[in-house]
Backbone as numpy.savetxt, mean C-alpha at the origin, in Angstrom:
# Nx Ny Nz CAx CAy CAz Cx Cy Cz
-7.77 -7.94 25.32 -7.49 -8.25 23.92 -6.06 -8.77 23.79
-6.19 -10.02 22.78 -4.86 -10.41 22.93 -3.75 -9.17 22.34
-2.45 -9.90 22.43 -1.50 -8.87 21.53 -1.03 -8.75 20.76
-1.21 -10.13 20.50 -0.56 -10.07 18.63 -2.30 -10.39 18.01
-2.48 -10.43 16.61 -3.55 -10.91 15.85 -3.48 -12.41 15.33
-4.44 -13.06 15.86 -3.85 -14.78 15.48 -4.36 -14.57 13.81
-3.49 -14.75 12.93 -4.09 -14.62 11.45 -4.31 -16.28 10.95
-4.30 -17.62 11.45 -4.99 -18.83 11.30 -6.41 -18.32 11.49
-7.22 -18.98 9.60 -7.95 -18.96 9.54 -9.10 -17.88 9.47
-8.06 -16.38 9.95 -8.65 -15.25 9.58 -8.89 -15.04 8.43
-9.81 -14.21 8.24 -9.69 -13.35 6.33 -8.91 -12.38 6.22
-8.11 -11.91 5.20 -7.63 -10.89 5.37 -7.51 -10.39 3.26
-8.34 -9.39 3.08 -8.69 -8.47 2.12 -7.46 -7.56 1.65
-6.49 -7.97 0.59 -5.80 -7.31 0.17 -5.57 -7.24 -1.25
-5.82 -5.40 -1.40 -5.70 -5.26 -2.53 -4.26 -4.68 -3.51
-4.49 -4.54 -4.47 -3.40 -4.90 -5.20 -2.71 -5.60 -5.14
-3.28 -6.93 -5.64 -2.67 -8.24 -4.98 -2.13 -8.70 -6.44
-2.43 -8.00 -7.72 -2.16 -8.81 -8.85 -0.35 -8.81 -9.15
0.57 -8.34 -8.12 2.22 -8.10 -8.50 2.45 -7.42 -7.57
3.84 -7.25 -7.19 4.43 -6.29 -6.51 4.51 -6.61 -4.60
4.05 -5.64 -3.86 4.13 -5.86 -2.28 2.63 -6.63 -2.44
1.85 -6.43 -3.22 0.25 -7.20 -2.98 0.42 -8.79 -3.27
1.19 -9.17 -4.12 1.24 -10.16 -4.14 2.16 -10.69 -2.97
3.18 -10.40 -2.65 3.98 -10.59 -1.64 3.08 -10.90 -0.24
2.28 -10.14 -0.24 1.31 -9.91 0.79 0.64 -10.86 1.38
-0.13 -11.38 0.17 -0.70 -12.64 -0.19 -0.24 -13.69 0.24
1.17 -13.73 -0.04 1.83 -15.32 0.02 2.45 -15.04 1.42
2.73 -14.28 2.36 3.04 -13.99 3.68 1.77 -14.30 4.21
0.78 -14.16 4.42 -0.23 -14.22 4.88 -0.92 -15.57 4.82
-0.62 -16.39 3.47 -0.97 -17.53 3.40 0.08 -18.58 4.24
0.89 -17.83 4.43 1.86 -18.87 5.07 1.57 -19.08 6.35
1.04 -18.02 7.22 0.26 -17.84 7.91 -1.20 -18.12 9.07
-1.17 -19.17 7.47 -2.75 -19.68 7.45 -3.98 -18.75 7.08
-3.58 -17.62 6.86 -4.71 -17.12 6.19 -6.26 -17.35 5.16
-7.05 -17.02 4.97 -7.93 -16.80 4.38 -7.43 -15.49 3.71
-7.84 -15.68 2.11 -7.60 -14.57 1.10 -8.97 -14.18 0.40
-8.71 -13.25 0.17 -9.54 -12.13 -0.75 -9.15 -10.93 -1.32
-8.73 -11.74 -2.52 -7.37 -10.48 -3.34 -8.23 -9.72 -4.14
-7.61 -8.86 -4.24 -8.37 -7.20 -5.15 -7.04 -6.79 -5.85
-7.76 -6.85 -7.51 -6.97 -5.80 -8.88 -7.70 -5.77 -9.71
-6.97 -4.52 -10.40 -7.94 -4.70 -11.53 -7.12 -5.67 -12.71
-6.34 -5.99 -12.14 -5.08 -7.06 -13.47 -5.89 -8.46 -12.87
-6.89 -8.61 -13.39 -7.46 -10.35 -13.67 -6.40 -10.91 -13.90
-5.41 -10.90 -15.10 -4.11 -12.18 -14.56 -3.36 -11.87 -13.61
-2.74 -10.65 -13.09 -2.10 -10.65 -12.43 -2.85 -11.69 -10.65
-3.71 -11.65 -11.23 -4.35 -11.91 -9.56 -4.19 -14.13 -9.75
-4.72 -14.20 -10.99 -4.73 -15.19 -11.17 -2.74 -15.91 -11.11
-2.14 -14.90 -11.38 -0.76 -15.49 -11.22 -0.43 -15.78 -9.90
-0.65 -14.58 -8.71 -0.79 -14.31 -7.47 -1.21 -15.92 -7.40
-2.93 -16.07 -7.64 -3.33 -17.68 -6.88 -2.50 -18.57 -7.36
-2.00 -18.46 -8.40 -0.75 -19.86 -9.11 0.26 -19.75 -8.26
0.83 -18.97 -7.57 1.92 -19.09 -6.53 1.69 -19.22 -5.31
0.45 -19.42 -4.76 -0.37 -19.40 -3.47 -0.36 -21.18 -3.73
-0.22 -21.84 -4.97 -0.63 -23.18 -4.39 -1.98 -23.62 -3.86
-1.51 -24.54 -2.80 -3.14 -25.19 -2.22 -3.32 -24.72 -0.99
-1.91 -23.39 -0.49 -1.97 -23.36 0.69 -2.97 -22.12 1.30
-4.06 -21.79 0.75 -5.56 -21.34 1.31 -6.41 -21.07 0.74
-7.86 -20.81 1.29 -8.92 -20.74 0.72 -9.01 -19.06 0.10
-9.03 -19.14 -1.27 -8.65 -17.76 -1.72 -9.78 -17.36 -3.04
-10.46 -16.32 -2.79 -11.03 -15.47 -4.14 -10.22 -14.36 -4.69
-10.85 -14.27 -6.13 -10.23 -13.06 -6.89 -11.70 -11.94 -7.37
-10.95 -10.97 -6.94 -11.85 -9.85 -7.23 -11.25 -9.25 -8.35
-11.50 -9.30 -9.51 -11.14 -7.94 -10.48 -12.31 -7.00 -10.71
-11.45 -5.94 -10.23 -12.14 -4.70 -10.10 -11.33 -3.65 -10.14
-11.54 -2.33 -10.60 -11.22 -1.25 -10.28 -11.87 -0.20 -9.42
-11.11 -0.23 -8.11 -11.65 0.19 -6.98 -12.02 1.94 -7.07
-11.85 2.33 -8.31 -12.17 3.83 -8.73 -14.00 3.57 -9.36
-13.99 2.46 -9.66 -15.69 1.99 -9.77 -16.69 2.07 -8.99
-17.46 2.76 -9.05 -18.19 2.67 -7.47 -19.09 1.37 -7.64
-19.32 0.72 -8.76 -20.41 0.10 -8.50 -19.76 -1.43 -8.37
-18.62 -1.57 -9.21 -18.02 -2.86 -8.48 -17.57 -2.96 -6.58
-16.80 -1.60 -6.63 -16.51 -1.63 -5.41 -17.72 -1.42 -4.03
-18.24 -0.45 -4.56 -19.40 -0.95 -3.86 -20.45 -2.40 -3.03
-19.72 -3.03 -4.16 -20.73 -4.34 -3.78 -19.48 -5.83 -3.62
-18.33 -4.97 -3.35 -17.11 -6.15 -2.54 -17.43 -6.80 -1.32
-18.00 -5.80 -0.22 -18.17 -6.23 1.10 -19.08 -7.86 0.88
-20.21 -7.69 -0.18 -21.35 -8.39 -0.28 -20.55 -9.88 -0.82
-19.58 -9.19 -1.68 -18.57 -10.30 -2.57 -18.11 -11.36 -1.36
-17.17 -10.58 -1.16 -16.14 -11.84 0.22 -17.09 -11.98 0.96
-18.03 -11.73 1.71 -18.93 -12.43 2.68 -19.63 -13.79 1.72
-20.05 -13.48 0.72 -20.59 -14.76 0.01 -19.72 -15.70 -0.22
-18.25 -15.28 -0.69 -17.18 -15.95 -1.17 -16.83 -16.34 0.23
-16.63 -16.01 1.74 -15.88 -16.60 2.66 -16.59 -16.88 3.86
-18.06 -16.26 3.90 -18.49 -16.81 5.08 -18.75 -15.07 6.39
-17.70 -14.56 6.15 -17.61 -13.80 7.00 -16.75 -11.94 6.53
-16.57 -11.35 7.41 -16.00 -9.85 6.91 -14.27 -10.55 6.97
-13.96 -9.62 6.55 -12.16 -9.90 6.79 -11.89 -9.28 8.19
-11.08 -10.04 8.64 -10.06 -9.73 9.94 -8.74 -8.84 9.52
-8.32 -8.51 8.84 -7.30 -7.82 7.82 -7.63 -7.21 6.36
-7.79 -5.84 6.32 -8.10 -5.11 5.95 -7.33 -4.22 5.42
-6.43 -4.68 4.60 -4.98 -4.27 3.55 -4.86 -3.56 2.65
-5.09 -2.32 3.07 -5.01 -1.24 1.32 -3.70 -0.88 1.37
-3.28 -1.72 0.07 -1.89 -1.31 -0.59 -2.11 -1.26 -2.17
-2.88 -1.00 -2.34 -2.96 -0.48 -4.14 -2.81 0.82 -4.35
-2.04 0.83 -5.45 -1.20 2.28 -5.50 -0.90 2.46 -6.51
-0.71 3.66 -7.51 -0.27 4.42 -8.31 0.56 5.71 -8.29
1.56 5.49 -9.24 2.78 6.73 -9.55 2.35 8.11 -10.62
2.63 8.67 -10.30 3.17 9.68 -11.89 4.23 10.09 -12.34
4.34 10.71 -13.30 5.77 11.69 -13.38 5.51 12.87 -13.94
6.09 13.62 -13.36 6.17 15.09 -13.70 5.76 15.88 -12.92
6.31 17.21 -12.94 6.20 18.26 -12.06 4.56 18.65 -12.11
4.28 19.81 -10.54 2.88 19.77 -11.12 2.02 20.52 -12.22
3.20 21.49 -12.21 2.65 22.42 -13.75 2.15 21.49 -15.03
2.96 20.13 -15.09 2.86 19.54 -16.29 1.54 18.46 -16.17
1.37 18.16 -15.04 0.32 17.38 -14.79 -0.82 17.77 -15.11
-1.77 17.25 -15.88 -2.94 17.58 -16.21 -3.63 17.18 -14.72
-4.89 17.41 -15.15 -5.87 17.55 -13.63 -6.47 16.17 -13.63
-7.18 15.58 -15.09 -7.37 14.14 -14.61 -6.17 13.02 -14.53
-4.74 13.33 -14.74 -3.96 12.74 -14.02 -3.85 12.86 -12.48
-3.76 13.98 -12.66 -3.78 13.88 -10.47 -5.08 13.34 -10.10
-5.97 13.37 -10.57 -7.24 13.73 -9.44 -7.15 11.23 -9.54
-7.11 11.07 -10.79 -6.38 9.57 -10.88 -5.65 9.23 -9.67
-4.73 9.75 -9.51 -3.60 9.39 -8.60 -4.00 9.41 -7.10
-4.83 10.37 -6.81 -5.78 10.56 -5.47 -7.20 9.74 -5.57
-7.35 9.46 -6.33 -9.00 8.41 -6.20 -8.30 7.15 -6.18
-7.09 6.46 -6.72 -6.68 5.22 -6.55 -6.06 5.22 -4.91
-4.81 6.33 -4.70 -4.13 6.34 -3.44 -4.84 6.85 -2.18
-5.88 7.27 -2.31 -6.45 8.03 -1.18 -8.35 7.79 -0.73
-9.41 8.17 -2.16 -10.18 7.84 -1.54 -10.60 6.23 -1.72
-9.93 5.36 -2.97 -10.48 3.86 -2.82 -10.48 3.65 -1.07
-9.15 3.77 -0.53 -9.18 3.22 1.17 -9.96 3.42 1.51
-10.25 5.06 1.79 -11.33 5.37 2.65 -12.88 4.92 2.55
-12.98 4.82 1.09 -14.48 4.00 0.54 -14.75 2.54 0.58
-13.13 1.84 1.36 -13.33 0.51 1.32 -13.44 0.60 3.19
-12.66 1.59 3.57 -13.05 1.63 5.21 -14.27 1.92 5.53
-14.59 2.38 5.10 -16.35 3.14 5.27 -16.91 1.97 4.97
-16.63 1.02 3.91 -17.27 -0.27 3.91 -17.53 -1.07 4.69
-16.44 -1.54 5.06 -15.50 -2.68 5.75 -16.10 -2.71 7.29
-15.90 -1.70 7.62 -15.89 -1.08 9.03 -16.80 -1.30 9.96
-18.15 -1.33 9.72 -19.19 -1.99 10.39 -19.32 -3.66 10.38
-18.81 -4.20 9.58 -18.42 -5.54 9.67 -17.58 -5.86 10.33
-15.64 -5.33 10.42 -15.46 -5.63 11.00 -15.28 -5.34 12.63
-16.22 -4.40 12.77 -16.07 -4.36 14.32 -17.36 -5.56 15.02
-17.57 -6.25 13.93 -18.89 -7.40 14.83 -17.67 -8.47 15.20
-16.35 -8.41 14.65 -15.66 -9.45 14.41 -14.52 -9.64 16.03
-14.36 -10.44 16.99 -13.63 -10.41 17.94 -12.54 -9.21 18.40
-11.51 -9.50 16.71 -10.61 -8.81 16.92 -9.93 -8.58 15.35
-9.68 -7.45 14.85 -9.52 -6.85 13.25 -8.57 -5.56 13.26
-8.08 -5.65 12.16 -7.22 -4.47 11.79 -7.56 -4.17 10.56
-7.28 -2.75 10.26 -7.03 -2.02 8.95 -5.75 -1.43 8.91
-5.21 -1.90 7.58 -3.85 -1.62 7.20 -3.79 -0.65 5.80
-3.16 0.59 6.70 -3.27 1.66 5.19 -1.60 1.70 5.03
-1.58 0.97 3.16 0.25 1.37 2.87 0.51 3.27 2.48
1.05 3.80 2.66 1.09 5.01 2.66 2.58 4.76 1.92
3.28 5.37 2.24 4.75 5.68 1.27 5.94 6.41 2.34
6.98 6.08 1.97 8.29 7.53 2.52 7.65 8.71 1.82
7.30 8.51 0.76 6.62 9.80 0.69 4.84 10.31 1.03
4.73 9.78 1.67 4.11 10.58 3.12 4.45 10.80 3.62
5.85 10.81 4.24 6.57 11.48 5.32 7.16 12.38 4.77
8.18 12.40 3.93 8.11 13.83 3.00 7.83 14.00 1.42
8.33 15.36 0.64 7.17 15.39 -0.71 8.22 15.92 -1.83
8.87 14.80 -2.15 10.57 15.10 -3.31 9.43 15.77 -4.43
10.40 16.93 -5.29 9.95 17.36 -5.92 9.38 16.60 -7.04
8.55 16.48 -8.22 8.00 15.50 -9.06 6.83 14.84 -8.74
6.43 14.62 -7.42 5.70 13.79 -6.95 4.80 14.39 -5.90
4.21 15.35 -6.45 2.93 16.39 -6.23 1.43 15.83 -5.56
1.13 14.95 -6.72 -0.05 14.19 -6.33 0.04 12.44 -5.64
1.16 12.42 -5.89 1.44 11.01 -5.27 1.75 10.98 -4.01
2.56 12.49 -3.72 2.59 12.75 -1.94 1.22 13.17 -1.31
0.96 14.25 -2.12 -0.47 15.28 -1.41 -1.55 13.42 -1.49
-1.43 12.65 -2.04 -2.38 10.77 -1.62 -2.11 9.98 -0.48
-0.50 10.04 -0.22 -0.03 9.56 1.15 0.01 10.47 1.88
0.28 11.17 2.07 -0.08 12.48 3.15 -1.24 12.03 3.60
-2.24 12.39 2.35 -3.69 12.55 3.07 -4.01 11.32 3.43
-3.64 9.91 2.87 -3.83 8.69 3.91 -3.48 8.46 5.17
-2.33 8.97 5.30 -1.53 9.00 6.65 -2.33 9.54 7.48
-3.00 11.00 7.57 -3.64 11.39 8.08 -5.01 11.19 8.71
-5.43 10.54 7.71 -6.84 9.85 7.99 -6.53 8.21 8.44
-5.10 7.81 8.43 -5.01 6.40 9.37 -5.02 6.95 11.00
-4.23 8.19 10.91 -3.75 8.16 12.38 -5.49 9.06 13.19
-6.46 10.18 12.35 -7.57 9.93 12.74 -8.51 9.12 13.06
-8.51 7.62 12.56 -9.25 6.73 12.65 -8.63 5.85 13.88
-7.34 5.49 13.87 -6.68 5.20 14.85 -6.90 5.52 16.03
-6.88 6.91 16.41 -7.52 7.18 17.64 -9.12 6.91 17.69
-9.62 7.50 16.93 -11.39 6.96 17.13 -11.69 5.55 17.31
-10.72 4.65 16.87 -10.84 3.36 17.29 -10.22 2.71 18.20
-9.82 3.69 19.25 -8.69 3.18 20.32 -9.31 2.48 20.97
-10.43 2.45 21.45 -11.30 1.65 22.16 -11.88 0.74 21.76
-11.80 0.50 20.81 -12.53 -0.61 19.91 -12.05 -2.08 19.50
-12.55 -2.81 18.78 -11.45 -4.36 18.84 -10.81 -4.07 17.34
-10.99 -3.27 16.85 -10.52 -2.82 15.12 -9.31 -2.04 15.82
-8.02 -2.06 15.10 -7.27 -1.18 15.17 -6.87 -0.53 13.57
-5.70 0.21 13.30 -5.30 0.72 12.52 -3.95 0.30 12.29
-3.15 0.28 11.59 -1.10 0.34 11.38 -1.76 1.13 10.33
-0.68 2.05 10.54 0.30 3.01 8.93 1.25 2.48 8.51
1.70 2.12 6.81 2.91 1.82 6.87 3.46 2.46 5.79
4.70 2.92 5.77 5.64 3.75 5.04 7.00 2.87 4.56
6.78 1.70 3.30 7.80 1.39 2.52 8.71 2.81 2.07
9.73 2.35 2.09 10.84 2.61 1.31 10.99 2.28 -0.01
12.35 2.45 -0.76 12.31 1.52 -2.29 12.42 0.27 -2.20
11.19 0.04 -2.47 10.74 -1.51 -2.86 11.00 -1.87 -4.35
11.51 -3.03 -4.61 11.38 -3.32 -5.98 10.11 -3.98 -6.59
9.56 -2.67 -7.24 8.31 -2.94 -8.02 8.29 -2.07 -9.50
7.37 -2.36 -10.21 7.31 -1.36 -11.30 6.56 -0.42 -11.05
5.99 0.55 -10.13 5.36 1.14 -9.77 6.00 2.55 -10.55
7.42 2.67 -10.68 8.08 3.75 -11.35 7.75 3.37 -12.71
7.61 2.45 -13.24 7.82 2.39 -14.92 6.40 2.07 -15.29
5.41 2.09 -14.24 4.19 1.98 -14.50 3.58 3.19 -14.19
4.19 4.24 -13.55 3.46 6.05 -13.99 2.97 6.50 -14.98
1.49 7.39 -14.20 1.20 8.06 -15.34 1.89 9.27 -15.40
2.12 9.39 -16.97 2.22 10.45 -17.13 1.54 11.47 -18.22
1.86 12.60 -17.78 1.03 13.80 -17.74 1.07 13.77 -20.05
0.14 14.33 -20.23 -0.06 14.54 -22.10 1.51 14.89 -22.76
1.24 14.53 -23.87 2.68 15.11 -24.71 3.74 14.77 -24.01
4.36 14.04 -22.33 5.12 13.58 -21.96 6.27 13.04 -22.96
7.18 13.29 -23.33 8.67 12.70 -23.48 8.46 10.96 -23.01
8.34 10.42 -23.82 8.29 8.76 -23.05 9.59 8.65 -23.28
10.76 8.49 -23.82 11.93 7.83 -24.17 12.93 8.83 -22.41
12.32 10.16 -22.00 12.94 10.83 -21.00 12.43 10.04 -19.83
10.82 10.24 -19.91 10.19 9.37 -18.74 11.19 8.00 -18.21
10.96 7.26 -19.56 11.59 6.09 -19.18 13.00 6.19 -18.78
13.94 6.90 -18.76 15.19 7.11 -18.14 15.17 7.34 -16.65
14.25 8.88 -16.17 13.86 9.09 -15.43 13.32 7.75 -14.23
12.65 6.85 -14.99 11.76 5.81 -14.26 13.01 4.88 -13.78
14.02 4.78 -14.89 15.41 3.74 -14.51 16.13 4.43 -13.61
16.58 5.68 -13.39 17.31 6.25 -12.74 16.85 6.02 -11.08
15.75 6.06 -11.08 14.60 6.50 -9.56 14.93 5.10 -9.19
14.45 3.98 -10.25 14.45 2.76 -9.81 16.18 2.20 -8.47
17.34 2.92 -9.03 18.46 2.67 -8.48 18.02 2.78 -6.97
16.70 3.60 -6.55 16.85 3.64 -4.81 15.53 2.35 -4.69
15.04 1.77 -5.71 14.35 0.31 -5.54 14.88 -0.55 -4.50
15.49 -0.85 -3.55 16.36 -2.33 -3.24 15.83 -3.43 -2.91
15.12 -2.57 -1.85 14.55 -4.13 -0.91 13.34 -4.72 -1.66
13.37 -6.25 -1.91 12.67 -6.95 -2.50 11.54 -7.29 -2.00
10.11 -7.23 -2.83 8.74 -6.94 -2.10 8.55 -8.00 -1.04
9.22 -9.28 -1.27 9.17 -10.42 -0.07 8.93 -9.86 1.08
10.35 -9.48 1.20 10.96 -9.03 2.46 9.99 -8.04 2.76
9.57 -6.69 2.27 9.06 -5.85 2.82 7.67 -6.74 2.82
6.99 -7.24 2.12 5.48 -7.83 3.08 5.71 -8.27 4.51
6.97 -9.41 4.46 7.16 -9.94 5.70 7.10 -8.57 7.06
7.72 -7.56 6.81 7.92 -6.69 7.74 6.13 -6.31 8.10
5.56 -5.80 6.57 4.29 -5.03 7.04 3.49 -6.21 7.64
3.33 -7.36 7.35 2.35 -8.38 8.20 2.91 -8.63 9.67
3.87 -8.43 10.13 4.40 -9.05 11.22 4.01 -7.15 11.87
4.47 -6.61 11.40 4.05 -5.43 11.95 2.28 -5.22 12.28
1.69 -5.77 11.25 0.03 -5.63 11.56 -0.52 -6.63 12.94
0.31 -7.98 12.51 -0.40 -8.63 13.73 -0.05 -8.58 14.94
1.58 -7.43 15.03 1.69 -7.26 16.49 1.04 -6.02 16.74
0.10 -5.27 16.29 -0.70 -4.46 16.61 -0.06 -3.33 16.19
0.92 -3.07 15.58 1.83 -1.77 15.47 1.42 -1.10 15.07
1.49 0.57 15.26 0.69 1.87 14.86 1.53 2.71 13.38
2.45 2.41 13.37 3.12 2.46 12.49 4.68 2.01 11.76
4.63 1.27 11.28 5.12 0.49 10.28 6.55 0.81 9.28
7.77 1.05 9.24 8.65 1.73 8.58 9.01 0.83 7.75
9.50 0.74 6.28 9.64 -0.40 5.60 11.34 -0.16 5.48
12.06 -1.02 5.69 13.45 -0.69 5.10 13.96 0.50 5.66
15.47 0.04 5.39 16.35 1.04 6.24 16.42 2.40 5.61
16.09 3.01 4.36 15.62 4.18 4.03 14.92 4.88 4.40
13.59 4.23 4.94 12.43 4.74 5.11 12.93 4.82 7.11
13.20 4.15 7.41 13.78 4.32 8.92 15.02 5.83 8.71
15.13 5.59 8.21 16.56 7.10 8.10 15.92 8.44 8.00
15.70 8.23 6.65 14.82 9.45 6.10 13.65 9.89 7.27
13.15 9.15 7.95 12.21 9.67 8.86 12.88 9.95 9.70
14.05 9.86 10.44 14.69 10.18 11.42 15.25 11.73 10.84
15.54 11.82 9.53 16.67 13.06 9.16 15.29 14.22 8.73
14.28 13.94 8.22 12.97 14.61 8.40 12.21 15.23 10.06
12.61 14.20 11.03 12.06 14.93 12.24 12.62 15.98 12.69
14.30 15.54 12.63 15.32 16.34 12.96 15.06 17.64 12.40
14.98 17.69 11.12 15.26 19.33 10.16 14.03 18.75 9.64
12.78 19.63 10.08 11.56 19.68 9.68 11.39 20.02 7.95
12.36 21.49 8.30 12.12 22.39 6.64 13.33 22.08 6.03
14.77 21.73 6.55 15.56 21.51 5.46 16.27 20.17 5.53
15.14 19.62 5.63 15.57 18.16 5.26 15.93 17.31 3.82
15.22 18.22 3.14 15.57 17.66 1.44 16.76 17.79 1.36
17.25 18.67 1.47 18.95 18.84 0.85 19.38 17.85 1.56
19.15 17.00 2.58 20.20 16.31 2.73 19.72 14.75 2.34
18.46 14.96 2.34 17.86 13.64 1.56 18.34 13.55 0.18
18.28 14.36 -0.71 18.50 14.72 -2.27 20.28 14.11 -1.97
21.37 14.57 -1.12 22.47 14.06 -1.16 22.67 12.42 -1.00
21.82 12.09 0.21 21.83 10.46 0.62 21.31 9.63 -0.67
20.59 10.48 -1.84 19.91 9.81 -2.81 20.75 9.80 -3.91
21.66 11.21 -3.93 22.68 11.03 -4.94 23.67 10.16 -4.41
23.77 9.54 -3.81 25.35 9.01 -3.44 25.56 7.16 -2.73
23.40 7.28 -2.96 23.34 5.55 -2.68 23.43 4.99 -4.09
24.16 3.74 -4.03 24.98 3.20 -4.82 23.77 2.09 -5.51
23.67 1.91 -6.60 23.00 0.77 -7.27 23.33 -0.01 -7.15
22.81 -1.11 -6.54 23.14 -2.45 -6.58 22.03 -3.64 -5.67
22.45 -4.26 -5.15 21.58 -5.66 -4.78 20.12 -5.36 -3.44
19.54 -6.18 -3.36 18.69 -5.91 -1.74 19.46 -5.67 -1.00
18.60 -5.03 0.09 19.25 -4.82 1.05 18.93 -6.13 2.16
């Protein structure tokens, strides 16, 4: 098997493509030469996505909400009609935030936050999966978070979603070691997206606090979603098992291995004392 993934002319299935690292995604991939098959449930956002894609590939839009079983269900059937074939790239990066501790969280907020971050993947892998192993050579790409690697207080159900993705990339990973499908994990850092000012939050929430809260968090935002697609695609097609986005997410995992249990305190300091300002 070769060693990198030739992505000319491959398909490659990525969702949350309507803004943010999905769209980024998109236009890395098309540069590429890719074949697209974008997934949101933001119909314009996806349609803005193809307005910046140009003429440079053959691309469908799926709007859907992958918490649907019956749209999502019947995607695989979608892009094969729409492209001919399964995707060679297999990109779950659609994602959702919350805010608030977990006492305050109601239950269909979390259980939200885990059916978007955790089982859509797995119900699109369970899809996907017999297709693409008819295919030469394929990957599945699960975005997970720095927080899957560790679980800052506030962010209860948004960690206990990357956690449990992480986990079930690096299970599948091995079950497919032998196979022409592989796996990458990848763990962005602060990316600049609205993913903070687009949380749910929990009933009776304070919106005028939220939204402070959402500006404040945003200060560890830096690196611009460009840049971090560029990293996660170049990371997928050299076969990589896991994926670090930005020099945060490289640190923090280093100061987490080190001090298993008291690693927050010194994360919580590196967070008070990084400075607002430009990409990195």
């Amino acid at each position: 098997m070769p060693d990198r993934l030739d992505p000319d002319g491959a398909l490659a299935l990525v969702t949350g493509a309507g803004g943010g690292i999905g769209a980024a995604l998109a236009v890395a991939l098309a540069r590429r030469g890719a074949r697209l098959a974008l997934v949101d449930r933001d119909a314009e956002g996806l349609e803005a996505t193809r307005a910046a894609l140009g003429n440079r590939a053959e691309t469908s839009l799926h709007a859907l909400d992958l918490t649907d079983p019956e749209p999502r269900d019947a995607l695989p059937a979608a892009v094969e009609a729409a492209h001919g074939t399964a995707p060679a790239l297999l990109v779950n990066n659609a994602g959702i935030a919350h805010g608030g501790a977990f006492e305050e969280l109601d239950a269909a907020t979390f259980d939200r936050v885990m059916a978007v971050n955790f089982d859509a993947p797995v119900r699109l892998v369970r899809a996907f999966l017999p297709r693409m192993r008819a295919l030469p050579q394929a990957r599945i790409v699960l975005v997970s978070s720095l927080f899957g690697l560790i679980a800052p207080p506030g962010q209860s159900a948004y960690s206990a979603s990357k956690f449990a993705l992480r986990g079930f990339g690096e299970a599948l990973r091995h079950e497919l070691a032998a196979s022409s499908v592989g796996v990458t994990l990848v763990h962005p850092g602060g990316v600049r997206t609205a993913i903070a000012r687009d949380a749910l939050l929990p009933p009776g929430a304070d919106r005028a606090e939220a939204a402070a809260r959402a500006k404040d968090f945003e200060r560890n935002l830096r690196l611009a979603p460009q840049k971090a697609a560029e990293i996660i695609v170049e990371g997928a097609l050299r076969r990589a098992p896991r994926v670090l986005v930005g020099g945060d997410a490289k640190l923090i995992s280093l100061i987490q291995r080190l001090a298993p249990a008291g690693h927050w305190r010194l994360v919580e300091r590196l967070m008070a004392r990084k400075p607002a300002g430009g990409p990195e």
